[in-house]
PyMOL Python script that loads the backbone (N, CA, C, O; Angstrom):
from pymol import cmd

cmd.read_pdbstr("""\
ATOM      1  N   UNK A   1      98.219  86.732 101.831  1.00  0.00           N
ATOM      2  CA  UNK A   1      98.084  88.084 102.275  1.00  0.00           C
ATOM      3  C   UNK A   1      96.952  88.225 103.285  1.00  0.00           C
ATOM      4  O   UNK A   1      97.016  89.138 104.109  1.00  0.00           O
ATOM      5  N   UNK A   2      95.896  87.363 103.278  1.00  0.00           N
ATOM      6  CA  UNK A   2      94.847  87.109 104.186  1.00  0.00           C
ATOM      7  C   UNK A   2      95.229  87.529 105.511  1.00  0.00           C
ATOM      8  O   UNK A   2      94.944  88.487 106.229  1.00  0.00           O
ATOM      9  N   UNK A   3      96.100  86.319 105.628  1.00  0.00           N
ATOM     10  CA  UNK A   3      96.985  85.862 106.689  1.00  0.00           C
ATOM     11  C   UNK A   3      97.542  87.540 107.630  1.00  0.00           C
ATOM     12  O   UNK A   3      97.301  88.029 108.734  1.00  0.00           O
ATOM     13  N   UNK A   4      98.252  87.880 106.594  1.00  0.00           N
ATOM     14  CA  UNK A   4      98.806  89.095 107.342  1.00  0.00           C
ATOM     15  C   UNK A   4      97.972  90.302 107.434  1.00  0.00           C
ATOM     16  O   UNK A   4      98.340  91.274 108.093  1.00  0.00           O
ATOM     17  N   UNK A   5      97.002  90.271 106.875  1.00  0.00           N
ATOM     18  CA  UNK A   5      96.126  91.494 106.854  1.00  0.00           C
ATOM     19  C   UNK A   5      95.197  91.006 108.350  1.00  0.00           C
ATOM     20  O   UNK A   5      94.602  91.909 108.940  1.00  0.00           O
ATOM     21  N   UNK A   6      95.116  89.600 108.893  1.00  0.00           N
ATOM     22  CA  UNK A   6      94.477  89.645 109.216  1.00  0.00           C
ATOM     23  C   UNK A   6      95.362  89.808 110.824  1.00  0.00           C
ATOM     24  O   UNK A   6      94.667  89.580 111.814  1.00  0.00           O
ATOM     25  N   UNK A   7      96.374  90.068 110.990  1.00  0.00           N
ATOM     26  CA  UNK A   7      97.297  90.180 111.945  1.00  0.00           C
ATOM     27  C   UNK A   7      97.071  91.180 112.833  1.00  0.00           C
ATOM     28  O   UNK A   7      96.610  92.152 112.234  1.00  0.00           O
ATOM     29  N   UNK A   8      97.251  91.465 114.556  1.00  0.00           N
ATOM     30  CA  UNK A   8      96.684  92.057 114.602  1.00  0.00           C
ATOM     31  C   UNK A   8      97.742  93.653 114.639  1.00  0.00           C
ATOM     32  O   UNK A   8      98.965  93.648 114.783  1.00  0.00           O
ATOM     33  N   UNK A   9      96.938  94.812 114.482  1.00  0.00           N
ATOM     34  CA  UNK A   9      97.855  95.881 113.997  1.00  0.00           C
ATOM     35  C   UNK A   9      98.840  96.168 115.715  1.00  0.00           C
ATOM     36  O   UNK A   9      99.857  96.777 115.381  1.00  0.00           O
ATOM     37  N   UNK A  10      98.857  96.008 116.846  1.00  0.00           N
ATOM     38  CA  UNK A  10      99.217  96.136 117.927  1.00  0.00           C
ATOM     39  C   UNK A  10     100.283  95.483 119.033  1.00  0.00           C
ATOM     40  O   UNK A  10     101.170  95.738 119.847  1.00  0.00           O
ATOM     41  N   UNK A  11      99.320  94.220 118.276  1.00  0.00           N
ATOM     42  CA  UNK A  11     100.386  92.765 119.116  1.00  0.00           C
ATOM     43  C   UNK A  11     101.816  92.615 118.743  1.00  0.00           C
ATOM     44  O   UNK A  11     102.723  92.250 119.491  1.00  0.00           O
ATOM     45  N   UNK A  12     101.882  92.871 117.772  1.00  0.00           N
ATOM     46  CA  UNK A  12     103.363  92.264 117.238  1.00  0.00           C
ATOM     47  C   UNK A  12     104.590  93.695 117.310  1.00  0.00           C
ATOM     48  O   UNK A  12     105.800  93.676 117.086  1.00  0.00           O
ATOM     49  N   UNK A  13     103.800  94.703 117.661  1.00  0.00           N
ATOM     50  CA  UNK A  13     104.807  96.157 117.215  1.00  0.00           C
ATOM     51  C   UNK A  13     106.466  96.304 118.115  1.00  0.00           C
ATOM     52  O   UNK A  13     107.263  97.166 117.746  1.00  0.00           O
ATOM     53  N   UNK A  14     106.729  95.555 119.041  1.00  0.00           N
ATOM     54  CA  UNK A  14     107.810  95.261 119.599  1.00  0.00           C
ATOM     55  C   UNK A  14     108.881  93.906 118.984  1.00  0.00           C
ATOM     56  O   UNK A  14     110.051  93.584 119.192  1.00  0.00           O
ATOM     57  N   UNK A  15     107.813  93.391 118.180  1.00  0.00           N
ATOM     58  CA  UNK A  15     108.630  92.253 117.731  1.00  0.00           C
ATOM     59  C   UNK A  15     109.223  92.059 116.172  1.00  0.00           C
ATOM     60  O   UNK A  15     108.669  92.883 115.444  1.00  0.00           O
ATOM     61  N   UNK A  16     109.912  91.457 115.639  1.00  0.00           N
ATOM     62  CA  UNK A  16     110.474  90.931 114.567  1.00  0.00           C
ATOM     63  C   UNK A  16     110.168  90.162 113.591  1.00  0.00           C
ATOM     64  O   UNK A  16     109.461  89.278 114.075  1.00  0.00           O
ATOM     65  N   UNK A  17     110.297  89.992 112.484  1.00  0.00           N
ATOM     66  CA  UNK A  17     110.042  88.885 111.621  1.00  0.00           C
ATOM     67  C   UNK A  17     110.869  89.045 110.705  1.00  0.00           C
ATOM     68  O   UNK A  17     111.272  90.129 110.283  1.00  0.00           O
ATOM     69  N   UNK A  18     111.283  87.601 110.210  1.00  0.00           N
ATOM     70  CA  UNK A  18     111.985  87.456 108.968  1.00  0.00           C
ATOM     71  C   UNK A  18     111.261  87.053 107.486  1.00  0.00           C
ATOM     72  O   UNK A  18     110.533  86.060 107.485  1.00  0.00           O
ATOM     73  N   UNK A  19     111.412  87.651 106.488  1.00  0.00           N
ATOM     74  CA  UNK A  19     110.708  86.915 105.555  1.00  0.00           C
ATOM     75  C   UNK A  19     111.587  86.342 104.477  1.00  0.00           C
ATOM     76  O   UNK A  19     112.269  86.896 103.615  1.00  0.00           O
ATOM     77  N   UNK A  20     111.436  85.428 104.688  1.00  0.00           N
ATOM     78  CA  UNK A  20     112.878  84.359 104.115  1.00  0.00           C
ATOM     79  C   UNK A  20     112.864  83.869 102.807  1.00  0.00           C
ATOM     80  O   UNK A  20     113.251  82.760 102.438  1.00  0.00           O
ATOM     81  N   UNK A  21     112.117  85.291 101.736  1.00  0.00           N
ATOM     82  CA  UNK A  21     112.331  85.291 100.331  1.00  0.00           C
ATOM     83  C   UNK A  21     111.423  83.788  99.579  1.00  0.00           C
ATOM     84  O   UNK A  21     111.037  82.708 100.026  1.00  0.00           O
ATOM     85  N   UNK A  22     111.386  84.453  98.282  1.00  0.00           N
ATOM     86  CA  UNK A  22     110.819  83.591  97.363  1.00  0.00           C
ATOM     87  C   UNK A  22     108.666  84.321  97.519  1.00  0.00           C
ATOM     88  O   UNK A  22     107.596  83.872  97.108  1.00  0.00           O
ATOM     89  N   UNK A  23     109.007  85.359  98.189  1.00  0.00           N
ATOM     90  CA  UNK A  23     107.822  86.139  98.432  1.00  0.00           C
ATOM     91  C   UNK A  23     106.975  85.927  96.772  1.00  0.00           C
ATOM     92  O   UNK A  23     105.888  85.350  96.763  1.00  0.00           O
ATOM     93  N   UNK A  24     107.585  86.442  95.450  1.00  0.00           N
ATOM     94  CA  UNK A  24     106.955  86.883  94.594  1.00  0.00           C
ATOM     95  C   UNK A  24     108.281  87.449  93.550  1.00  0.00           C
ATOM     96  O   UNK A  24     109.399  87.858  93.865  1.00  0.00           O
ATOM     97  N   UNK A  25     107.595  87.270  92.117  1.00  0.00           N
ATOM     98  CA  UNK A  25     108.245  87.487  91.368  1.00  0.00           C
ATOM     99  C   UNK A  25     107.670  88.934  91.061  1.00  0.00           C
ATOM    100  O   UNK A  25     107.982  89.486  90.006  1.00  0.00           O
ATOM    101  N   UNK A  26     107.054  89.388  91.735  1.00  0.00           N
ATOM    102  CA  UNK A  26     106.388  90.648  90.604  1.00  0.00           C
ATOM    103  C   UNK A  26     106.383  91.666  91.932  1.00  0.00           C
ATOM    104  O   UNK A  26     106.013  91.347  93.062  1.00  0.00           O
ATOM    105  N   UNK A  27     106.853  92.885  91.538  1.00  0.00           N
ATOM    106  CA  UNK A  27     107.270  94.399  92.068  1.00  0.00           C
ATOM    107  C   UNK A  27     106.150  94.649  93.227  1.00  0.00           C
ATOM    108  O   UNK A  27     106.362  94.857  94.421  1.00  0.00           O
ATOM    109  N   UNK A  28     104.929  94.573  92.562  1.00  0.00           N
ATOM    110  CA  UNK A  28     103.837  95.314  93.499  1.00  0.00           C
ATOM    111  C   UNK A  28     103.151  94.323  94.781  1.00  0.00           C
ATOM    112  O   UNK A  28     102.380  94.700  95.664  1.00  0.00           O
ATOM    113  N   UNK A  29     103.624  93.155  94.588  1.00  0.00           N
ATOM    114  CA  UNK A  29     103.647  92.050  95.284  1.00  0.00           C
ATOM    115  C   UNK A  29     104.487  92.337  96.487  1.00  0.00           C
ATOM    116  O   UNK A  29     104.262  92.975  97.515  1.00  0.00           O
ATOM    117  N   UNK A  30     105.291  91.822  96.146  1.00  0.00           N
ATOM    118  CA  UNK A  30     106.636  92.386  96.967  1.00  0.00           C
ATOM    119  C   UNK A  30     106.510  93.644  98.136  1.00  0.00           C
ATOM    120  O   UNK A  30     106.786  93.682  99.335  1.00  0.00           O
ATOM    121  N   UNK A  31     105.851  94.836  96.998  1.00  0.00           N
ATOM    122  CA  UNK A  31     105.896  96.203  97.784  1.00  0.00           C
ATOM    123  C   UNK A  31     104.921  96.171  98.811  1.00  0.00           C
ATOM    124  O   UNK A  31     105.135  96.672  99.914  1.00  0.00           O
ATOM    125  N   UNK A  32     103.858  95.608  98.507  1.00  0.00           N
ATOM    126  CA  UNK A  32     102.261  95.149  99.364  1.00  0.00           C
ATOM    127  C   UNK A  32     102.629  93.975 100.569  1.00  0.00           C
ATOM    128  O   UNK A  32     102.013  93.831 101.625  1.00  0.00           O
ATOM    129  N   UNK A  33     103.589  93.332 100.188  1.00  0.00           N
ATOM    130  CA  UNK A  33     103.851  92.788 101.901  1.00  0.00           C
ATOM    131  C   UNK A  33     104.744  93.233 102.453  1.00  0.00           C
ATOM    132  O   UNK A  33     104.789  93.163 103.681  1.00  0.00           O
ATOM    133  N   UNK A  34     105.915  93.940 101.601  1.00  0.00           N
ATOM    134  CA  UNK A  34     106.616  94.351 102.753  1.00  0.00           C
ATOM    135  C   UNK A  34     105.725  95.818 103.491  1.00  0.00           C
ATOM    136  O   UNK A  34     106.087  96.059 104.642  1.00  0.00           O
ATOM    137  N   UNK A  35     104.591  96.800 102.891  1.00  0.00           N
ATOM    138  CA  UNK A  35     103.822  97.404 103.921  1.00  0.00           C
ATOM    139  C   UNK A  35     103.065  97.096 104.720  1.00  0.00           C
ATOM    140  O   UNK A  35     102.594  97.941 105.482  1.00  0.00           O
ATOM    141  N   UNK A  36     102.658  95.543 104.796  1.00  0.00           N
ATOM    142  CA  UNK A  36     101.585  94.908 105.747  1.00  0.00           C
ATOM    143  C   UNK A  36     102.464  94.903 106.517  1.00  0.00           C
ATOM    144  O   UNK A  36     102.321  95.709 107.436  1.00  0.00           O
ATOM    145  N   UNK A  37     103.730  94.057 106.539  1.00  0.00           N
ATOM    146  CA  UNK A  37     104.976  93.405 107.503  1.00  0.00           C
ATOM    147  C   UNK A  37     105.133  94.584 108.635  1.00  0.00           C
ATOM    148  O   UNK A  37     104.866  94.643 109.835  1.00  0.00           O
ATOM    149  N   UNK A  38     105.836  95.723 107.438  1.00  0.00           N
ATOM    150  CA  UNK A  38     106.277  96.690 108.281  1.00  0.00           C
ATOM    151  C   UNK A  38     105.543  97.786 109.182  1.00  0.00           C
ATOM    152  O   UNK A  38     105.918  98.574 110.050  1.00  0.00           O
ATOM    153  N   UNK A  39     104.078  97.409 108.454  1.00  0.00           N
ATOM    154  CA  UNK A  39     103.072  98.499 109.410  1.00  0.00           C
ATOM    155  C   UNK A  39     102.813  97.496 111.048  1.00  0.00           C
ATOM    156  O   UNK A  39     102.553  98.048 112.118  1.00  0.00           O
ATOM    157  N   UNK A  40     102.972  95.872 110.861  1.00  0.00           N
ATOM    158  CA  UNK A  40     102.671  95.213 112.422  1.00  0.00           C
ATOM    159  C   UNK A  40     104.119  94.581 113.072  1.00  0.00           C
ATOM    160  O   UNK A  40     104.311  94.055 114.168  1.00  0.00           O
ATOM    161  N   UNK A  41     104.922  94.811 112.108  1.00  0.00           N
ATOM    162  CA  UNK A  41     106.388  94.474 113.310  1.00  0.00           C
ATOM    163  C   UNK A  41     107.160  95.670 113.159  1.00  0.00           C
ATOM    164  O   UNK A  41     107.361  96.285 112.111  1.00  0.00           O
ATOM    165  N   UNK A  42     107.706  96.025 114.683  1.00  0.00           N
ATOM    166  CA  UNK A  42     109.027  96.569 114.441  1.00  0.00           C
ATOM    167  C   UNK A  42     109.808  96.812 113.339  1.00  0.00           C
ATOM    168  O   UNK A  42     110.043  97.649 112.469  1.00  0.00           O
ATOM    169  N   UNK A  43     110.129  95.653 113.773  1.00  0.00           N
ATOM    170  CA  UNK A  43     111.699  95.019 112.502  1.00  0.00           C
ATOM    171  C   UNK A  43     111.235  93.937 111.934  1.00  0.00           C
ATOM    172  O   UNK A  43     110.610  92.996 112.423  1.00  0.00           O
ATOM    173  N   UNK A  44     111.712  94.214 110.483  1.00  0.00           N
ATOM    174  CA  UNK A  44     111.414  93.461 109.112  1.00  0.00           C
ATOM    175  C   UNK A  44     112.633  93.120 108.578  1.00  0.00           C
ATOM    176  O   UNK A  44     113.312  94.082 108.218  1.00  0.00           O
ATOM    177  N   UNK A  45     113.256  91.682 108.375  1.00  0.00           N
ATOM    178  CA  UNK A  45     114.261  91.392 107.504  1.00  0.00           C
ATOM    179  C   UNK A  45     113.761  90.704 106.680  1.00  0.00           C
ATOM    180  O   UNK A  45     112.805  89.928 106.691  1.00  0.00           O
ATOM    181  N   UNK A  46     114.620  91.099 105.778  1.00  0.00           N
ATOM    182  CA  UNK A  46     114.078  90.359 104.202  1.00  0.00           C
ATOM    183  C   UNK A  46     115.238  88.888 103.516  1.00  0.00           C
ATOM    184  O   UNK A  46     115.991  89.523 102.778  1.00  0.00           O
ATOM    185  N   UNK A  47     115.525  87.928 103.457  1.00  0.00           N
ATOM    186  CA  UNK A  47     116.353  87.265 102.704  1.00  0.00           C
ATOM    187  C   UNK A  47     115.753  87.380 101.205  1.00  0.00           C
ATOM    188  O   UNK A  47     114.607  86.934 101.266  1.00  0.00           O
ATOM    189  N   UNK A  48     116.060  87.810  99.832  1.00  0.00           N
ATOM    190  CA  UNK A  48     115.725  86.978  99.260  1.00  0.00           C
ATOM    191  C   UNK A  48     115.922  86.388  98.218  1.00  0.00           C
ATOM    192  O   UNK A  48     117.034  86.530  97.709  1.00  0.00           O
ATOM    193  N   UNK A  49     114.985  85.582  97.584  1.00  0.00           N
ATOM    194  CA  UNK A  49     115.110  84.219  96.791  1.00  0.00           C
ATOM    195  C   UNK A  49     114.848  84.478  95.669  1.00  0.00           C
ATOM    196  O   UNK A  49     114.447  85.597  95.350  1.00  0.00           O
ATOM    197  N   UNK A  50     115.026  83.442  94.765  1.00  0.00           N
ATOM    198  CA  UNK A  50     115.810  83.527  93.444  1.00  0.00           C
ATOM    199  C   UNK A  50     114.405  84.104  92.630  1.00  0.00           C
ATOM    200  O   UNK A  50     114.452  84.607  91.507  1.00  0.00           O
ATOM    201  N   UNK A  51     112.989  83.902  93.534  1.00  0.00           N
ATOM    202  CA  UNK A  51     111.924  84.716  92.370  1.00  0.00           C
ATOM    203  C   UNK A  51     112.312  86.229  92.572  1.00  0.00           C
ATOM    204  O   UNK A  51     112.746  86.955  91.677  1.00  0.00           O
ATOM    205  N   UNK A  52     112.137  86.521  93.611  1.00  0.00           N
ATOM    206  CA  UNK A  52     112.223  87.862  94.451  1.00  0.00           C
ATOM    207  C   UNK A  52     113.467  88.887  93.227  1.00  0.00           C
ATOM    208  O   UNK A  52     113.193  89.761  92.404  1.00  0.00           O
ATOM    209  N   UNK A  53     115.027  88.176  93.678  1.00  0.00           N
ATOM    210  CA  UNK A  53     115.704  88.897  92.440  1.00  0.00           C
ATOM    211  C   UNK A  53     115.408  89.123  91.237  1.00  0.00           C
ATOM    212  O   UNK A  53     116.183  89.598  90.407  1.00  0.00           O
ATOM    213  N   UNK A  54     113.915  88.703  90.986  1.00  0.00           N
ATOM    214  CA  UNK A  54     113.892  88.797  89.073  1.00  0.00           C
ATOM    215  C   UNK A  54     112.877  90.119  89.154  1.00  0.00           C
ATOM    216  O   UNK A  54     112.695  90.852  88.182  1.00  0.00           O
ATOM    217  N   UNK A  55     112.250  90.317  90.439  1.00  0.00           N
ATOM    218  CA  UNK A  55     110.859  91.376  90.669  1.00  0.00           C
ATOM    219  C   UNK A  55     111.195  92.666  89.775  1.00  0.00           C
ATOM    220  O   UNK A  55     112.179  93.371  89.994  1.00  0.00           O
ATOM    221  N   UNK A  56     110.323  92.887  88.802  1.00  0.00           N
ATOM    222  CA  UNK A  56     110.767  94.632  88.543  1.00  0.00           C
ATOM    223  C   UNK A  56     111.971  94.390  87.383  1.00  0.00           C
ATOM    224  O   UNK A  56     112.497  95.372  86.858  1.00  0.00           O
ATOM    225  N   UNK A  57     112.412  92.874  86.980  1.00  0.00           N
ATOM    226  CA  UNK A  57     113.480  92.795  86.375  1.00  0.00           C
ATOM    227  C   UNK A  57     113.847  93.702  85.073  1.00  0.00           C
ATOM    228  O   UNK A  57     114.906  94.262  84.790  1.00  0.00           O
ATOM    229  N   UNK A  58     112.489  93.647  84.315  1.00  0.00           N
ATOM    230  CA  UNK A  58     112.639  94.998  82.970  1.00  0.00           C
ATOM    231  C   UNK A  58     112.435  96.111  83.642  1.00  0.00           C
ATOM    232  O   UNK A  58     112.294  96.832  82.654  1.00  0.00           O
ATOM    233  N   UNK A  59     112.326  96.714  84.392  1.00  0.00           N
ATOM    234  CA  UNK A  59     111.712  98.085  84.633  1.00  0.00           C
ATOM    235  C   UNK A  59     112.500  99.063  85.586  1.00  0.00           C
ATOM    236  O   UNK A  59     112.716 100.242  85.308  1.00  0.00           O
ATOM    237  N   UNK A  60     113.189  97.982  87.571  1.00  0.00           N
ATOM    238  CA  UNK A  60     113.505  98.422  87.862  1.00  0.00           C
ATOM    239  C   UNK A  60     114.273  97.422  88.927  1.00  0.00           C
ATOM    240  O   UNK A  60     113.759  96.440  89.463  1.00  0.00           O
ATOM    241  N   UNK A  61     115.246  97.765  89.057  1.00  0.00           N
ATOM    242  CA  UNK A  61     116.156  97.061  90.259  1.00  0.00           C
ATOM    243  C   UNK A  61     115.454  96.860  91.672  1.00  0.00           C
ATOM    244  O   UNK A  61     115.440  97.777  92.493  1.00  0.00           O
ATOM    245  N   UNK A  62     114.959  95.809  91.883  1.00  0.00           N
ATOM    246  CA  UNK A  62     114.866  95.726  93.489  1.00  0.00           C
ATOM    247  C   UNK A  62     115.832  95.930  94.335  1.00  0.00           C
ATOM    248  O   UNK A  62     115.429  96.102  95.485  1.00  0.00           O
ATOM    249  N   UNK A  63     117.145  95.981  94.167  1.00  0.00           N
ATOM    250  CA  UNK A  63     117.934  95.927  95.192  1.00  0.00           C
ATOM    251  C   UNK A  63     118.953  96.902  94.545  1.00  0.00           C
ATOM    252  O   UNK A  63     118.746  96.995  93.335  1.00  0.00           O
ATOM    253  N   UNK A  64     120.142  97.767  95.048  1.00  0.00           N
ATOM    254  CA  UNK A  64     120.914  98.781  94.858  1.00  0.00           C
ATOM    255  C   UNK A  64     122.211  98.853  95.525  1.00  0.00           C
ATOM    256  O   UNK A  64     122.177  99.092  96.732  1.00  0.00           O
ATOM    257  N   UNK A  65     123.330  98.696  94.979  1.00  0.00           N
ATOM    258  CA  UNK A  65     124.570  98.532  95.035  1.00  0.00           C
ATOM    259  C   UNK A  65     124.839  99.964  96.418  1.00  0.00           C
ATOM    260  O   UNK A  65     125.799 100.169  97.160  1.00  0.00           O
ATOM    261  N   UNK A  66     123.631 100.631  96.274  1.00  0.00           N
ATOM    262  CA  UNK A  66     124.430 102.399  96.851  1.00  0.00           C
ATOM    263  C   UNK A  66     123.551 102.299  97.914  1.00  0.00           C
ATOM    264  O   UNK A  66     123.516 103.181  98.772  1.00  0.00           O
TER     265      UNK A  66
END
""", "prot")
cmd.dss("prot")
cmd.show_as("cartoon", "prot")
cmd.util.cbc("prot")
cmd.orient("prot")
């Protein structure tokens, strides 16, 4: 998270990134990079990986059929 906090807030706002999952098994994890991501790129895609689907697993669905 260093890493991206230490990004700069300006440079990247036209550009893209993918984050190609396996981020974190746990909800607030998850929620805390995808607001770093999305406050310095544009566009944010997410793939993700088999920790990622378990995030929130008792409590709340990361992802939604609707």
């Amino acid at each position: 998270m260093e890493w991206v906090r230490a990004l700069s807030p300006s440079a990247f706002q036209h550009d893209a990134v993918i984050l190609a999952g396996d981020i974190s098994d746990q909800m607030a994890v998850l929620e805390e990079t995808f607001r770093y991501f999305t406050a310095k790129f544009k566009h944010v895609f997410f793939t993700p990986g088999n920790h990622d689907l378990w995030a929130g697993a008792y409590t709340r669905p990361l992802f939604s059929s609707t």
